[in-house]
VOBA-1610 file (N, C-alpha, C; in pm, whole numbers, padded with zeros to 5 digits, always signed):
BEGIN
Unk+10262-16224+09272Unk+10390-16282+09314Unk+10374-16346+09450Unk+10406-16470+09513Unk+10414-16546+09590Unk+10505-16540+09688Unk+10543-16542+09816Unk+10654-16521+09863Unk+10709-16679+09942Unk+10824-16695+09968Unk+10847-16837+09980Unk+10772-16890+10132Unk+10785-16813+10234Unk+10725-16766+10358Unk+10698-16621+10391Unk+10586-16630+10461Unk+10569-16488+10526Unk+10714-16440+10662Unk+10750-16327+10677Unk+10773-16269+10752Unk+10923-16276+10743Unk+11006-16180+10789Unk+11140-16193+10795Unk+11214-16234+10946Unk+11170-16247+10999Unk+11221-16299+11146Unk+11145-16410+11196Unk+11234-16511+11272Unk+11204-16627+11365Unk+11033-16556+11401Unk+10985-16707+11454Unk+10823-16676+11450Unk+10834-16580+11575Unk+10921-16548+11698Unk+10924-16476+11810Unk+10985-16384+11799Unk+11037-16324+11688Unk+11119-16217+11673Unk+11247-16190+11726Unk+11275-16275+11762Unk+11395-16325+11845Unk+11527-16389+11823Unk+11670-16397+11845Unk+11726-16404+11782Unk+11786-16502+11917Unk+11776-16653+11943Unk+11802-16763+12049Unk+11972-16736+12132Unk+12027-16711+11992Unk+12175-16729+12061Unk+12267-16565+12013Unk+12332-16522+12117Unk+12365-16404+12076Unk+12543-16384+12059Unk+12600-16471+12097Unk+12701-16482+12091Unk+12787-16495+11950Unk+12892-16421+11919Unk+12920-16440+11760Unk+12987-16602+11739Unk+13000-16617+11651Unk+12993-16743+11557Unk+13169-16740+11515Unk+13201-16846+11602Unk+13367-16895+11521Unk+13356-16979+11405Unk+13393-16929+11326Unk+13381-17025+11174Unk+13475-17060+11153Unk+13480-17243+11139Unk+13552-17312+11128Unk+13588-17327+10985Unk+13707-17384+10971Unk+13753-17432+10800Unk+13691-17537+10775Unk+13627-17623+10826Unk+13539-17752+10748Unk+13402-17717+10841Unk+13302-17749+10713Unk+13160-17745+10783Unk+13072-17853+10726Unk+12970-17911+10787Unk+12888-17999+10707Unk+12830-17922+10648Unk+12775-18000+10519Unk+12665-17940+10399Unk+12543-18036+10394Unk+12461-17913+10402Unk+12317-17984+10356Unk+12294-17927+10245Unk+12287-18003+10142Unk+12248-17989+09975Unk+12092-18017+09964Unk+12040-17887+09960Unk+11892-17940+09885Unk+11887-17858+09739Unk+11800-17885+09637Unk+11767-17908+09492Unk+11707-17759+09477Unk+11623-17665+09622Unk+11554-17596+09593Unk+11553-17484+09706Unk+11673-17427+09837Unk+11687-17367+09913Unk+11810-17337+09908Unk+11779-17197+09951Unk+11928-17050+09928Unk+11915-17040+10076Unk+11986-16986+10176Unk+12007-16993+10275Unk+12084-16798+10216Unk+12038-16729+10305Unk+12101-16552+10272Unk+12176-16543+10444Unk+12242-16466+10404Unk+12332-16405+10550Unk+12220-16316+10624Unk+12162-16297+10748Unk+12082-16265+10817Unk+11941-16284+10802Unk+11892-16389+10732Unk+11764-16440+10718Unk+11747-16554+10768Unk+11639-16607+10793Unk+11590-16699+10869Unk+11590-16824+10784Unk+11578-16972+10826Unk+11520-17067+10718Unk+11463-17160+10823Unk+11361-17217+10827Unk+11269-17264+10899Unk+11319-17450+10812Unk+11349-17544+10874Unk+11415-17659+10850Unk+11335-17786+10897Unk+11295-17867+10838Unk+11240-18005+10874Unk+11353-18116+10835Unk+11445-18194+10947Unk+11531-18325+10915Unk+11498-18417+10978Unk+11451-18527+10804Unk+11444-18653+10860Unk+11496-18730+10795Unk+11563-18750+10722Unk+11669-18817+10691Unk+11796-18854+10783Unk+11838-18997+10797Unk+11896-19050+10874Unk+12033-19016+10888Unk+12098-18931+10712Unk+12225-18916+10791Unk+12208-18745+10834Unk+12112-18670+10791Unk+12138-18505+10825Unk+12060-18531+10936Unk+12005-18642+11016Unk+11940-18625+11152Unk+12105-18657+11242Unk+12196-18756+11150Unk+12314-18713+11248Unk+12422-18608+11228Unk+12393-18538+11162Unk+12469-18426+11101Unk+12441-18314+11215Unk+12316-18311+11201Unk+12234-18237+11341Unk+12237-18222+11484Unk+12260-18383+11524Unk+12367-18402+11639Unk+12442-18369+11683Unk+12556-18383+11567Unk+12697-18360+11569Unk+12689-18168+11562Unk+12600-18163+11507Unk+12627-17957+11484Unk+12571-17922+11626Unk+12439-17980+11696Unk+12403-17948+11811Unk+12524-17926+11921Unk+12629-18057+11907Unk+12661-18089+11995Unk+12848-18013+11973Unk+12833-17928+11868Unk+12986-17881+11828Unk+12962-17745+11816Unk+12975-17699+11652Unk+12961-17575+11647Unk+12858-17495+11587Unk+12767-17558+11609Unk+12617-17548+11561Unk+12556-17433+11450Unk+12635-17507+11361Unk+12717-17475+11217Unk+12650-17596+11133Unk+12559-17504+11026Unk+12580-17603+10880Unk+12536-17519+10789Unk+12643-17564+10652Unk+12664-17526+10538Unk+12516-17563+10429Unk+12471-17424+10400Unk+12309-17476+10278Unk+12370-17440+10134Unk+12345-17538+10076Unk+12449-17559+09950Unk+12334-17607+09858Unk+12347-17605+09716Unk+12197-17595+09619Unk+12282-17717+09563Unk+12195-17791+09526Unk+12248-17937+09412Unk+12185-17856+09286Unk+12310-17936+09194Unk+12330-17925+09062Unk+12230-17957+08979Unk+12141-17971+08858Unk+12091-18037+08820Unk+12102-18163+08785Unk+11995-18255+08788Unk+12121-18413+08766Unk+12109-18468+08868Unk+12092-18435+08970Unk+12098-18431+09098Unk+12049-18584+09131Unk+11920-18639+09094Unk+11797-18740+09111Unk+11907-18894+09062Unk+11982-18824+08974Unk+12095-18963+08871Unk+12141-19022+09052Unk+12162-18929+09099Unk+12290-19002+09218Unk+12216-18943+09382Unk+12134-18908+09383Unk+12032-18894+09492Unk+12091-18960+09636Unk+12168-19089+09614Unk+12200-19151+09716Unk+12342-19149+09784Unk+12414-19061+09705Unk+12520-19033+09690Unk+12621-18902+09708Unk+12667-18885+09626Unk+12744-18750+09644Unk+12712-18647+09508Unk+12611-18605+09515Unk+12548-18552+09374Unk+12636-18391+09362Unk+12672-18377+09236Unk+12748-18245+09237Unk+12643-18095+09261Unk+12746-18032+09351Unk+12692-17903+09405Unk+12753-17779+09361Unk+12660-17669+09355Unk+12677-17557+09336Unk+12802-17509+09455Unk+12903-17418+09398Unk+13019-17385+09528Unk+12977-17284+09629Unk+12883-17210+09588Unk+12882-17119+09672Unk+12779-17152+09785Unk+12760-17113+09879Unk+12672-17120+10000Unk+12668-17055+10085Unk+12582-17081+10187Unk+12617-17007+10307Unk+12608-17125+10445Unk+12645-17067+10562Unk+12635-17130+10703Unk+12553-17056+10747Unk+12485-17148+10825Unk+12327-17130+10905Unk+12395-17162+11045Unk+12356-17074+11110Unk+12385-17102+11283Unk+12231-17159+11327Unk+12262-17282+11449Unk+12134-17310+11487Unk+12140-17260+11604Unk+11944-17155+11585Unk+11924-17090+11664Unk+11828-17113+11785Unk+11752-17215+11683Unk+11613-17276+11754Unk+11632-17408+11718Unk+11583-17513+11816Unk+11603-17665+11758Unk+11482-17706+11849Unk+11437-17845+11777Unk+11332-17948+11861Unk+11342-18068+11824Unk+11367-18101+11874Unk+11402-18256+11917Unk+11294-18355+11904Unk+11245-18428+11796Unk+11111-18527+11807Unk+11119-18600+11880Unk+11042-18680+11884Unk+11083-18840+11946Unk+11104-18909+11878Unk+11117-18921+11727Unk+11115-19003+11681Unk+11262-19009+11629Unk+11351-18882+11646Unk+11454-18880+11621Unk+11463-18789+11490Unk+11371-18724+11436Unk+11332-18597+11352Unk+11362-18516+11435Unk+11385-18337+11394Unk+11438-18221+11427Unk+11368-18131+11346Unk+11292-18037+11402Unk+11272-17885+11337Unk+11366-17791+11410Unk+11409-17741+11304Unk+11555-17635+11315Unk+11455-17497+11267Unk+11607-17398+11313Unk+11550-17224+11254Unk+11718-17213+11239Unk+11729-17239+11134Unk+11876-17141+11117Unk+11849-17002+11079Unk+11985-16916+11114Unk+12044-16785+11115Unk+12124-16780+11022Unk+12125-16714+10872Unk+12258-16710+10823Unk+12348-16614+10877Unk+12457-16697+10852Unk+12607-16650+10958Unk+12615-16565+10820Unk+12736-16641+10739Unk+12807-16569+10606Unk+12838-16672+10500Unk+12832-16555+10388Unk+12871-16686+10254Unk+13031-16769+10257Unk+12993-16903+10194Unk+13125-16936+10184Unk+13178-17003+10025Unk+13226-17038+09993Unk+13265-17116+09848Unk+13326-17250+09922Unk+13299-17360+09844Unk+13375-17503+09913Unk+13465-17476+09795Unk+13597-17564+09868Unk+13730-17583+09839Unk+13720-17709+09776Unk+13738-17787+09899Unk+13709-17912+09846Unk+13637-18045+09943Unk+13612-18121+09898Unk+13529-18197+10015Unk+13607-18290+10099Unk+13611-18297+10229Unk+13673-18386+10324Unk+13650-18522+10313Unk+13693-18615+10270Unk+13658-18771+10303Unk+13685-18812+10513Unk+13592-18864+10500Unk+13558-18919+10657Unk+13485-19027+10629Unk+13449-19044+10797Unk+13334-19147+10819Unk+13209-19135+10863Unk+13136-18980+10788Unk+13002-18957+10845Unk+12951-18974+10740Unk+12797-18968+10804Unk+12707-19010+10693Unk+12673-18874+10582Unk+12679-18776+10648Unk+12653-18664+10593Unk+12807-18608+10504Unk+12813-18491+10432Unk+12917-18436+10330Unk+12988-18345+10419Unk+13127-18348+10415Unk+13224-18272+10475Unk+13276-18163+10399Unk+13343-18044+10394Unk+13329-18018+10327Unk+13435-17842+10383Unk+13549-17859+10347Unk+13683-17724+10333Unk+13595-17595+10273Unk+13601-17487+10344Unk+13549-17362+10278Unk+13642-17236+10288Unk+13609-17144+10229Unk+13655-17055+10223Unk+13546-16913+10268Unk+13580-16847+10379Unk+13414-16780+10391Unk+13488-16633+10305Unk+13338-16606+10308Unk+13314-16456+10248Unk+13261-16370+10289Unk+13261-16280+10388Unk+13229-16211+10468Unk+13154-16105+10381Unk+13120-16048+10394Unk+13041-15898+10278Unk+13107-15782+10358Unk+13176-15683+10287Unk+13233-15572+10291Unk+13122-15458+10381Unk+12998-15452+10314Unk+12885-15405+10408Unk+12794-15462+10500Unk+12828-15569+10531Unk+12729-15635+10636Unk+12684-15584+10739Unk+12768-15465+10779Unk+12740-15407+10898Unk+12658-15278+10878Unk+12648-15236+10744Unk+12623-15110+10727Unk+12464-15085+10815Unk+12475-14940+10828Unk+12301-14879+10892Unk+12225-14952+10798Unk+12111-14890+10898Unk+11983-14854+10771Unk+11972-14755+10653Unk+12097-14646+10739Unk+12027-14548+10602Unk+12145-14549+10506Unk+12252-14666+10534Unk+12386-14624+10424Unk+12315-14645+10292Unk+12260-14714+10244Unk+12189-14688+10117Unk+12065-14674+10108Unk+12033-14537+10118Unk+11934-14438+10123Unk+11826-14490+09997Unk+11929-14475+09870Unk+11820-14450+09753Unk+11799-14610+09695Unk+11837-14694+09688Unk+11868-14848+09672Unk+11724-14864+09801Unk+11704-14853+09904Unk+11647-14897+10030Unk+11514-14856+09995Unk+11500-14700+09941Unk+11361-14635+09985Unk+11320-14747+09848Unk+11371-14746+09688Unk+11297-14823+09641Unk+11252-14943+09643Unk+11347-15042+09732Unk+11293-15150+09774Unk+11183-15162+09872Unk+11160-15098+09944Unk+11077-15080+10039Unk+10949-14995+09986Unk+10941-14938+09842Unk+10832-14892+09803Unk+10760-15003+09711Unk+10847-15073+09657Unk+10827-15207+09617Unk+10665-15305+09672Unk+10788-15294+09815Unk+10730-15401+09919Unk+10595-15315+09971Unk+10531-15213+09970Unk+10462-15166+10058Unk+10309-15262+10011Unk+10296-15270+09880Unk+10180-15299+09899Unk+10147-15461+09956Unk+10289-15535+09957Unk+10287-15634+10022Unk+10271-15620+10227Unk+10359-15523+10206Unk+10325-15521+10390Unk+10200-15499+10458Unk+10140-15347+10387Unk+09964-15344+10340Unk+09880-15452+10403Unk+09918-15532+10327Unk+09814-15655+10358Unk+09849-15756+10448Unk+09978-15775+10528Unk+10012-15810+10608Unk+10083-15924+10552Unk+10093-15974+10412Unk+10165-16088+10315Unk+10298-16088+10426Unk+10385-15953+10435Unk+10527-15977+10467Unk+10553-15849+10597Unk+10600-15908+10690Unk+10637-15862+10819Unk+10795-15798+10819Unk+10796-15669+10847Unk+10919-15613+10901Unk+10973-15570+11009Unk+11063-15616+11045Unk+11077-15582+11203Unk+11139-15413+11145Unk+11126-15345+11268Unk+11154-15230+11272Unk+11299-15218+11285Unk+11430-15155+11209Unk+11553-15112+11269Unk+11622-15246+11168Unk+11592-15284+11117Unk+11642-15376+11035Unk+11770-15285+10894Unk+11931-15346+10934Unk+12007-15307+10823Unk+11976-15299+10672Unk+12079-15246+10659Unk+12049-15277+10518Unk+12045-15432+10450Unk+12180-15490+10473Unk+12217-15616+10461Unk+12041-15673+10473Unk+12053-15667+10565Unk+11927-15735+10663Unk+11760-15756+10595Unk+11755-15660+10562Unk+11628-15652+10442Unk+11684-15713+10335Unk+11771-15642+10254Unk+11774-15706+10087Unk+11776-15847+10103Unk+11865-15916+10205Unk+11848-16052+10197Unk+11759-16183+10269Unk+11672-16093+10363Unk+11551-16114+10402Unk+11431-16119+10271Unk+11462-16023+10181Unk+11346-16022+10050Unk+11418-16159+09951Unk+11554-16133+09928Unk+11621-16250+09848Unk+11571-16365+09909Unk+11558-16404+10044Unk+11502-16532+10083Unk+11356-16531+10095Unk+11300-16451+10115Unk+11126-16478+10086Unk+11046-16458+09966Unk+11116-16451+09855Unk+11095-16438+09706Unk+11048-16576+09690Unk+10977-16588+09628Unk+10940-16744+09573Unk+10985-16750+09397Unk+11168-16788+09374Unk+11195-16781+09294Unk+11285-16903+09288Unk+11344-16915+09171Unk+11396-17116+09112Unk+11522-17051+09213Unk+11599-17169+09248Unk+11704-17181+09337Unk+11819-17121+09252Unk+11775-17128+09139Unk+11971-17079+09075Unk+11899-16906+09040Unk+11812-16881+09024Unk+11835-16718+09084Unk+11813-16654+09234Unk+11801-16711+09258Unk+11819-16717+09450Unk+11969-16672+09480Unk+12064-16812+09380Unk+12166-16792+09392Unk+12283-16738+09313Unk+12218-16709+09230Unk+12270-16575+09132Unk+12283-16419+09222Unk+12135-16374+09328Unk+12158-16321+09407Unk+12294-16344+09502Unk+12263-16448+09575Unk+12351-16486+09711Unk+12525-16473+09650Unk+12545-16490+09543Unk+12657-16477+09468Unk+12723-16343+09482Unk+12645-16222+09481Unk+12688-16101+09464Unk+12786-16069+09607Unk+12905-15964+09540Unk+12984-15955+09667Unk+12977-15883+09767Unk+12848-15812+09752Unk+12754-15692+09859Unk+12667-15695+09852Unk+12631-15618+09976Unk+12438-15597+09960Unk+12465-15474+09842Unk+12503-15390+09853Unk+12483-15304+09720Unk+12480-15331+09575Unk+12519-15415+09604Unk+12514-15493+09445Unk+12422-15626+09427Unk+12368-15633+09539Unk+12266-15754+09561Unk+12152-15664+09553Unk+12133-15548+09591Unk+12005-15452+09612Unk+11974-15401+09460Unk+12070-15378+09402Unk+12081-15313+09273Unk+12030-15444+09200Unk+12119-15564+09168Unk+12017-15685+09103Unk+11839-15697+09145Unk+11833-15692+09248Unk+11735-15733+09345Unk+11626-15638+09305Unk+11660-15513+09240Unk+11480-15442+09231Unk+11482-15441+09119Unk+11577-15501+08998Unk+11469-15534+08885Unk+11397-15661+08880Unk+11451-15754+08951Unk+11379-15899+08945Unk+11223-15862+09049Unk+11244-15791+09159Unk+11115-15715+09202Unk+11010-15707+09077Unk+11066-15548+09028Unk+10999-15497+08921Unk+10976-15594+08852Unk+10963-15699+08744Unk+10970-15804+08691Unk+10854-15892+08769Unk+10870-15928+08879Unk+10715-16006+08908Unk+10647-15953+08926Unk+10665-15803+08949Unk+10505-15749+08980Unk+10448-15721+08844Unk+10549-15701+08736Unk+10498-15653+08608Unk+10411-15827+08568Unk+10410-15897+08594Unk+10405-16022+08544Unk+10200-16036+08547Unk+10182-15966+08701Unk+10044-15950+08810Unk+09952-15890+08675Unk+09848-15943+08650Unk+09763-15891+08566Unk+09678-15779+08674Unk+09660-15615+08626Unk+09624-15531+08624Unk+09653-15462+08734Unk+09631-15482+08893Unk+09665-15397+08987Unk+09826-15357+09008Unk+09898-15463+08995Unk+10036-15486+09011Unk+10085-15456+09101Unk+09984-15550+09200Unk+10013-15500+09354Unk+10147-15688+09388Unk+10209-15661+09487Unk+10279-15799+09541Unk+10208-15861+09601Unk+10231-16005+09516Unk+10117-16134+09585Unk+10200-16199+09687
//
């Protein structure tokens, strides 16, 4: 089994901005074909496209806020356009940014929290506007040890991946915090990514989450260790 990136935290372990996050009722969306964006996981971002390089701007320079939203299949028909999207998503806080010269940006978003779009704003940007509704998770806050027996098997899962150094855990990490740290470093198709991200807890995201585990490692011819 493959993982999408190594490690669950920013490359410094570090978390740039510490201040909580006012979430606004309209957010821009960046729609890609093949990225889930999870509530407390990282996503490491390359924009060069001309209108999400001003989307980027505008989030730098406001509430440094954007919505990661999965396109529909079909997607390629209208590529240039307003291609239909999956509703659910999440907002990425920007935590880390760099500035090219050429007018390109490598980002590190933070997922904030899930949201569902309402409906989309007409304006005059180049990028998609876009009314939400957020969804906060009932346990987001929970410890480490609120789910004791859900946790130890995920994490027995993962050992032979950590083993080898494939996947990095920071120490003291929630619950929330892992299951959807593994939901985003899974190297799996975007609509079970977001079949996960869908669920209305980590407890019920953890509970989906270790049979699709179990399932790739069963896949591993003979050791059935995590690739």
């Amino acid at each position: 089994m493959r993982w999408a990136r190594r490690g669950f935290a920013a490359a410094d372990g570090r978390v740039t901005r510490t201040d909580p996050v006012s979430l606004p009722d309209e957010i821009p969306l960046f729609p890609l074909p093949n990225v889930v964006l999870f509530p407390d996981a990282y996503l490491p971002l390359h924009i060069f496209e001309p209108r999400y390089r001003a989307m980027t701007r505008d989030a730098l320079a406001g509430r440094r806020l954007i919505g990661m939203v999965v396109l529909r299949d079909g997607w390629q028909a209208d590529e240039g356009g307003t291609p239909a999207l999956y509703a659910t998503g999440c907002a990425g806080d920007i935590v880390h940014h760099e500035a090219l010269p050429d007018g390109r940006f490598n980002l590190i978003l933070h997922g904030v929290t899930r949201f569902v779009i309402e409906d989309e704003v007409p304006g005059d940007t180049l990028y998609r506007l876009a009314r939400v509704r957020w969804q906060p998770e009932p346990d987001a806050t929970s410890s480490p040890a609120a789910l004791p027996g859900l946790r130890q098997q995920l994490e027995a899962l993962l050992l032979p991946a950590v083993a080898r150094g494939d996947v990095r855990m920071p120490a003291g990490l929630s619950d929330q915090a892992l299951v959807n740290a593994v939901c985003q470093a899974l190297d799996l198709p975007a609509i079970e990514k977001l079949a996960l991200l869908e669920k209305p807890d980590v407890q019920t995201r953890a509970r989906t989450l270790l049979p699709v585990l179990e399932r790739l490692m069963l896949r591993l011819p003979g050791s059935g260790q995590v690739h």
